[in-house]
C-alpha positions as CSV (number, residue, x, y, z in Angstrom):
1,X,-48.5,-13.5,-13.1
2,X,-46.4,-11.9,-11.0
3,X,-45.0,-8.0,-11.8
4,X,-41.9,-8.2,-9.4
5,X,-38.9,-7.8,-11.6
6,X,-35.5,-6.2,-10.3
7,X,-36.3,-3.3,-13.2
8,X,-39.5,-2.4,-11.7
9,X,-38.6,-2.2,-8.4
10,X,-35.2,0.0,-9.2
11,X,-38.2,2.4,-10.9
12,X,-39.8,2.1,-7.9
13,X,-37.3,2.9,-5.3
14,X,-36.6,5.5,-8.2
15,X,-40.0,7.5,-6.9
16,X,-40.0,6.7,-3.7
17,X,-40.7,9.7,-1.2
18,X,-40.7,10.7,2.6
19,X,-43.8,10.6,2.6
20,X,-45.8,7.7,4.6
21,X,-48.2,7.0,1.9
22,X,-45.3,6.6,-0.9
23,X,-43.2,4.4,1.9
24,X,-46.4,2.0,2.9
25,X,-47.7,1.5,-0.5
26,X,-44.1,0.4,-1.9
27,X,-44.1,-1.7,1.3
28,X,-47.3,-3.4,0.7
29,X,-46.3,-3.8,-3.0
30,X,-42.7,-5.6,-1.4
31,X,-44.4,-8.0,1.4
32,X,-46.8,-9.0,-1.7
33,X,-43.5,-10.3,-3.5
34,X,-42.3,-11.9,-0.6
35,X,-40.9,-14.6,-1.9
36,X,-38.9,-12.8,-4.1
37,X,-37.1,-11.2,-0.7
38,X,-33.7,-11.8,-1.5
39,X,-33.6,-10.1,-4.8
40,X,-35.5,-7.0,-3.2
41,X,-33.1,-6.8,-0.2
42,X,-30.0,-7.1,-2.7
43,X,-31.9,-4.0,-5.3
44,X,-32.6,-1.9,-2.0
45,X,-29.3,-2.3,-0.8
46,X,-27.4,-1.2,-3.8
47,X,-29.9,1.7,-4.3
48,X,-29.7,2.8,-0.9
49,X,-26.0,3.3,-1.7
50,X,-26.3,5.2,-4.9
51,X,-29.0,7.0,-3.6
52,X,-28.5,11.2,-2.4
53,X,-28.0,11.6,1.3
54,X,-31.2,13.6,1.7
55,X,-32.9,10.3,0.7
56,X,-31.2,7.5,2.3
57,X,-33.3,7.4,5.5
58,X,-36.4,6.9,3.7
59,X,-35.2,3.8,2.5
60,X,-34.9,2.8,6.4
61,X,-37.9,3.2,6.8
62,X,-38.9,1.5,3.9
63,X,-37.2,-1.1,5.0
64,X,-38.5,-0.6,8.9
65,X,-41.7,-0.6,7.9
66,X,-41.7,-4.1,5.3
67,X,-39.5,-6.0,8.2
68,X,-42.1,-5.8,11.0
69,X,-45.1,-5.7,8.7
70,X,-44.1,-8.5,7.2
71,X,-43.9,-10.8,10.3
72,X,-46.9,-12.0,10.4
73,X,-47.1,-13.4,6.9
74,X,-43.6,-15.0,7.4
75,X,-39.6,-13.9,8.1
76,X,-38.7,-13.5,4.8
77,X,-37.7,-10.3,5.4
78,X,-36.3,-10.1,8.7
79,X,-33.9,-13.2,7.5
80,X,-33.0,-11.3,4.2
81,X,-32.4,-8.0,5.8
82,X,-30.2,-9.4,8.7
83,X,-27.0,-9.9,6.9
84,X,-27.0,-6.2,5.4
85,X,-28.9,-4.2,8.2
86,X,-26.0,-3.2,9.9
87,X,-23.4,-2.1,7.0
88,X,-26.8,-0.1,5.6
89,X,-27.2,1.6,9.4
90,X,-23.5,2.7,9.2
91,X,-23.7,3.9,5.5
92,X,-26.7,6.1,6.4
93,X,-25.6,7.5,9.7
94,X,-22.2,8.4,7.7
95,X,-23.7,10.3,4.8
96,X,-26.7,12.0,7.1
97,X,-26.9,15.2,9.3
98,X,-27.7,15.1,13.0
99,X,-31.0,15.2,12.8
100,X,-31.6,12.3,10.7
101,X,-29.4,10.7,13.5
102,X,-32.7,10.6,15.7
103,X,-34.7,9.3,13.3
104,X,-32.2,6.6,13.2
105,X,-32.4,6.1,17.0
106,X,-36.2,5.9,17.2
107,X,-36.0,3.4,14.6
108,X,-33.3,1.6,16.5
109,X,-35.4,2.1,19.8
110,X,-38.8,0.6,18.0
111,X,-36.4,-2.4,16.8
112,X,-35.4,-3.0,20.5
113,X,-38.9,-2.6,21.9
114,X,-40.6,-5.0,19.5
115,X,-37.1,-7.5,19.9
116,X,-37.2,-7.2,15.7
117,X,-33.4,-8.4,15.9
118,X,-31.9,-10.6,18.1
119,X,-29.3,-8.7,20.9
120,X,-25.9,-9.0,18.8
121,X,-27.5,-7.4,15.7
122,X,-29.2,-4.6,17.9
123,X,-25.5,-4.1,20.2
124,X,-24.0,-3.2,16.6
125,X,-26.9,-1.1,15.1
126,X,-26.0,1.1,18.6
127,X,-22.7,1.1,18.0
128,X,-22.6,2.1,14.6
129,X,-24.8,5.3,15.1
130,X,-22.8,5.7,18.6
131,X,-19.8,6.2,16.2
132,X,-21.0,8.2,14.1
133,X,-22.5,11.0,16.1
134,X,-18.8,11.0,17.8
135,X,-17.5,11.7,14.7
136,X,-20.5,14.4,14.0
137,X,-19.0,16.3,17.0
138,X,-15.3,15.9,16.3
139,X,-16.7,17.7,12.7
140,X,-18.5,20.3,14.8
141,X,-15.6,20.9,16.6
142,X,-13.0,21.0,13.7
143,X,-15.7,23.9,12.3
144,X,-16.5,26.4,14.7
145,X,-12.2,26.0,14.9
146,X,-12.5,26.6,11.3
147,X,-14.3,29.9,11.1
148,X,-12.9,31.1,14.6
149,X,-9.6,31.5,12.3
150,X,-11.7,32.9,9.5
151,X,-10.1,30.8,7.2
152,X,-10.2,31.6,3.4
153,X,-11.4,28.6,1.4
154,X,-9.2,29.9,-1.7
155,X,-9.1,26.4,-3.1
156,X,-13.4,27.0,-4.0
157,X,-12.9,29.5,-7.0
158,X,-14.8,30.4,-9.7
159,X,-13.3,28.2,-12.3
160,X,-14.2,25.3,-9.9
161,X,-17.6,25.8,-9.8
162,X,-18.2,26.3,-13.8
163,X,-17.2,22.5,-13.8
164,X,-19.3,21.6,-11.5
165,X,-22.0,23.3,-13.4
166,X,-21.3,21.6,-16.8
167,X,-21.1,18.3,-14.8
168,X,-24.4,18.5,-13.5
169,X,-25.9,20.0,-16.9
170,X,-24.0,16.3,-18.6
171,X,-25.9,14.7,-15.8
172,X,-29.0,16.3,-17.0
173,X,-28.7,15.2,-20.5
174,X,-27.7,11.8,-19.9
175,X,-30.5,11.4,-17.6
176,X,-32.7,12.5,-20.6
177,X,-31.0,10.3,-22.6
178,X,-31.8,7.4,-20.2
179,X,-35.3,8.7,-20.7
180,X,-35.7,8.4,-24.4
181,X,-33.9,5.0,-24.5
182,X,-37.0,3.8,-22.6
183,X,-39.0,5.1,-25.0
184,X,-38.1,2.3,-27.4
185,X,-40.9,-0.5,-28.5
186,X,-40.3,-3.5,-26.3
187,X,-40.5,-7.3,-28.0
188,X,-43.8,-8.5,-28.8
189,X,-44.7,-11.3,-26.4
190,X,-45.1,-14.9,-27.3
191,X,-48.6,-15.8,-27.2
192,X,-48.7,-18.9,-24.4
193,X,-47.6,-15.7,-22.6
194,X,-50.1,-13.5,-23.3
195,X,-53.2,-16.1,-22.5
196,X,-51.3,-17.0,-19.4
197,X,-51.7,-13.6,-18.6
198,X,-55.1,-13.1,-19.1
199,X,-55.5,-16.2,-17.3
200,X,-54.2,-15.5,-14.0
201,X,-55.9,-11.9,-13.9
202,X,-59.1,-14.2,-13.7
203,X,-58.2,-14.8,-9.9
204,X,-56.7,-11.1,-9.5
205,X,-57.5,-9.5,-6.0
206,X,-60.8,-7.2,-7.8
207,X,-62.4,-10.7,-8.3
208,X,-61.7,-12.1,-5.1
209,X,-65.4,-12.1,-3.8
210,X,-64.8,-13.4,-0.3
211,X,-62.9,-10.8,0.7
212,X,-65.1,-8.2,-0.6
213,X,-67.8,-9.7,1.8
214,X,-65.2,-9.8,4.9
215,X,-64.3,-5.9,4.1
216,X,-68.2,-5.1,3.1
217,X,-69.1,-6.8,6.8
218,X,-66.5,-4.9,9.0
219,X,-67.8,-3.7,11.9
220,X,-68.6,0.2,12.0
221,X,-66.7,0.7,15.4
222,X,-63.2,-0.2,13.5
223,X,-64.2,2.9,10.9
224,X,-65.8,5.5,13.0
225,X,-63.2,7.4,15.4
226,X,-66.2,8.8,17.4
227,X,-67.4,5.8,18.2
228,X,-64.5,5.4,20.4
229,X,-66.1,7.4,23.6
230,X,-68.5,4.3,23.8
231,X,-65.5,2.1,25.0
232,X,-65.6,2.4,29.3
233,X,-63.5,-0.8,30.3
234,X,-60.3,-2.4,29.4
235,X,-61.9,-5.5,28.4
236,X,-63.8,-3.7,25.9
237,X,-60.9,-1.9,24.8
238,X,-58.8,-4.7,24.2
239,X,-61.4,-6.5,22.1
240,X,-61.8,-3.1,20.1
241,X,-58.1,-3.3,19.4
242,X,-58.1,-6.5,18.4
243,X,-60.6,-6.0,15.5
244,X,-59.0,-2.8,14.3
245,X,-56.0,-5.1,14.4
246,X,-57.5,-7.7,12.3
247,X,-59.6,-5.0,10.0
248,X,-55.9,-3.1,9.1
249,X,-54.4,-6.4,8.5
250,X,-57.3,-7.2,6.4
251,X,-57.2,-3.8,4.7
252,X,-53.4,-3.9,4.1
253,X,-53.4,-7.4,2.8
254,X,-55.9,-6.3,-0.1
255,X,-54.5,-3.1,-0.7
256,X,-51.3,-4.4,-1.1
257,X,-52.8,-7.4,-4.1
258,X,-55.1,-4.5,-5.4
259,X,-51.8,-2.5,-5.9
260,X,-50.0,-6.0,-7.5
261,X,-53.0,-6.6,-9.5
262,X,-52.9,-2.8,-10.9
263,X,-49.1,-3.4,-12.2
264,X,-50.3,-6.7,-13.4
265,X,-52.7,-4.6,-15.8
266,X,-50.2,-2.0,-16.6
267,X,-48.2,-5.4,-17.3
268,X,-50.8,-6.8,-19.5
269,X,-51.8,-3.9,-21.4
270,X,-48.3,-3.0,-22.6
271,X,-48.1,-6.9,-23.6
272,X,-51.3,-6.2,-25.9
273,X,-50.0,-3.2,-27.1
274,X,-47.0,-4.9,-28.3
275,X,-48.6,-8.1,-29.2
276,X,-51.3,-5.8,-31.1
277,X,-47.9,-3.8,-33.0
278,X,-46.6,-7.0,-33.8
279,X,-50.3,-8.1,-35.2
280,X,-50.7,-5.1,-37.2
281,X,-46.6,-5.7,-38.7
282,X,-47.8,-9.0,-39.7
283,X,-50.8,-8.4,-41.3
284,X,-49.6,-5.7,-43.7
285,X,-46.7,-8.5,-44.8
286,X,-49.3,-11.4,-45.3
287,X,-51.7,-8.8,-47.1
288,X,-48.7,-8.1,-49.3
289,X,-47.6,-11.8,-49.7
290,X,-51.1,-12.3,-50.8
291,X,-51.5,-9.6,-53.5
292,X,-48.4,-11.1,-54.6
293,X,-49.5,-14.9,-54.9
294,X,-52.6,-13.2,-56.7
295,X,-50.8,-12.0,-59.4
296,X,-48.5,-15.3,-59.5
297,X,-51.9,-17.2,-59.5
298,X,-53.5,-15.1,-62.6
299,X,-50.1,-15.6,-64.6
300,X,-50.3,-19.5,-64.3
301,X,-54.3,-19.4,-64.7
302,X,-53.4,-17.4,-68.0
303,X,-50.6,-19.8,-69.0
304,X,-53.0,-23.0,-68.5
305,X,-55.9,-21.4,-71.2
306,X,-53.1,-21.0,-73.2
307,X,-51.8,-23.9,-72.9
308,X,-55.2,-25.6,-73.2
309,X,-55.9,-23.8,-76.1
310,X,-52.7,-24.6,-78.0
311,X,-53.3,-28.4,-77.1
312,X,-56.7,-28.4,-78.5
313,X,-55.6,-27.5,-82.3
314,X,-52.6,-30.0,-82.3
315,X,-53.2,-32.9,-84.4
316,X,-54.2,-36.7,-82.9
317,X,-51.5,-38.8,-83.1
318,X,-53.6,-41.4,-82.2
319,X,-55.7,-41.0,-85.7
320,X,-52.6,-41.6,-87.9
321,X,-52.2,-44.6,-90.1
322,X,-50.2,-47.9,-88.5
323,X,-46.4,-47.8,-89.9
324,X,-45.5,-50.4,-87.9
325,X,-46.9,-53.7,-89.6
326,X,-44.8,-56.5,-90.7
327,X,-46.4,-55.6,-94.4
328,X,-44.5,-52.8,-94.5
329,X,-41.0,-51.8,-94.3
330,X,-38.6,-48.8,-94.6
331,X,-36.1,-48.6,-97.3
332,X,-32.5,-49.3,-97.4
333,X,-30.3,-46.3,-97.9
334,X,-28.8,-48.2,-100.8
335,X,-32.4,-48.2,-102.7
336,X,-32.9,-44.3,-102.1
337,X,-29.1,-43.3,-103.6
338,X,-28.9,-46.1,-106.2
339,X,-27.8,-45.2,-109.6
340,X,-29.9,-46.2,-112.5
């Protein structure tokens, strides 16, 4: 079962912070779903746009970090992101202070390094944030001009910023709104869905035993920092490196199903919930439809001993003399009304 859907990963994008914990786990979560890659570079995309300006970078390096992360497993990613890259890069160096225009430029400078995109794609990342801190200094420039003059803004007044104020309060309240529309009970699911569910949790990532061995049998140099002094060549070095390589591909990997498997759950358990709701609904009705047929059944029952009883103290027909023998006959209508 898979718990990529274009709804969860708008709530996720949603709650998605600087930090590098909150930009690695929704990374890991993302390469997971990889080949769902398109949808999610379409979602991040229109996000990105609608998102405020103080957050726009993250998504770069949300984005930074599922591209070359993602490499290894295959270029989903780095295909899906290509077409889009560049018009994102401009978009976020135009909406962005200066200093967010360096973060931009060590990502661009880690993409160069590592040859992420090809040459062409690169010359035009450059050029968009080459642009763009041109026009950053034409702004500067037009500024300190600006309050050199000691211009008067005298078109900010008061009565513009009440609006303002009941705009963002409407905000507020439609947000809330938003809120308590998602509050609503889902549809119950259809039962082949449920026990497919619970079927393909029985090979979730918790379960997966071989990899608990490979993670249980990790060497304890790739865990122990102070272990590092040991290391006194190169050679050593390099082999070091390429375990703690291996053990954070490992680690990342896992984490990244253990975090699927844990929306899987959350998944599951609100399908039981529902299913359970929908249970619940139906019992009450058939416990009513059966009182009901009760009562219907105690009326006929009643209605047969009747009836039973009524049949028993009719007379037998059976019993009754034969009128029908050729001795005997019926009278003519003549013979009944004749006059003496």
């Amino acid at each position: 079962m898979s718990a990529f859907s274009e709804a969860a990963l708008e709530k996720k994008l949603s709650e998605l912070s600087n930090s590098q914990q909150s930009v690695q786990t929704l990374s890991l979560w993302l390469i997971h779903h990889r080949k769902h890659s398109r949808p999610i570079v379409t979602v991040w995309e229109r996000e990105l746009r609608k998102a405020k300006p103080n957050r726009k970078l993250t998504f770069l390096y949300l984005a930074n970090d599922v591209i070359q992360n993602s490499k290894r497993k295959g270029p989903e990613f780095t295909k899906d992101f290509a077409p889009v890259i560049v018009e994102a890069f401009k978009h976020v160096s135009s909406e962005t202070d200066e200093s967010c225009k360096k973060h931009l430029g060590r990502v661009l400078s880690i993409w160069e390094e590592r040859s992420v995109y090809e040459n062409d794609v690169l010359e035009q990342l450059k050029q968009a944030l080459c642009k763009c801190r041109i026009l950053i200094s034409y702004l500067d420039l037009f500024i300190k001009m600006y309050s050199s003059l000691k211009l008067k803004c005298s078109f900010i007044s008061d009565g513009d910023k009440k609006p303002r104020k009941r705009t963002y309060e409407q905000i507020k309240v439609d947000e809330n709104e938003n809120c308590s529309s998602l509050g609503s009970p889902s549809e119950p699911p259809q039962t082949l869905d449920l026990v497919r569910a619970l079927q393909d949790l029985e090979n979730a990532a918790s379960g997966d035993a071989a990899v608990h061995q490979r993670i249980a049998s990790l060497p304890v140099e790739v865990q122990e920092v102070s272990l590092l002094d040991k290391i006194t060549d190169k050679e050593s070095g390099e082999r070091l490196s390429k375990m703690v390589e291996d053990a954070c591909m490992l680690l990342a990997d896992y984490n990244g199903r253990l975090a699927a498997e844990i929306d899987d759950r959350k998944q599951l358990t609100r399908m039981l919930a529902d299913f359970l709701r929908c249970q619940k609904e139906a019992l009450a009705e058939k416990e009513h439809k059966l009182e009901e047929y009760k009562r219907k059944l105690a009326r006929v029952s009643l209605v047969r001993k009747e009836l039973r009883s009524r049949i028993q103290n009719l007379p037998d027909l059976s019993r009754l003399p034969n009128v029908t023998g050729s001795h005997m006959h019926l009278p003519f209508a003549g013979d009944i009304y004749s006059e003496d």
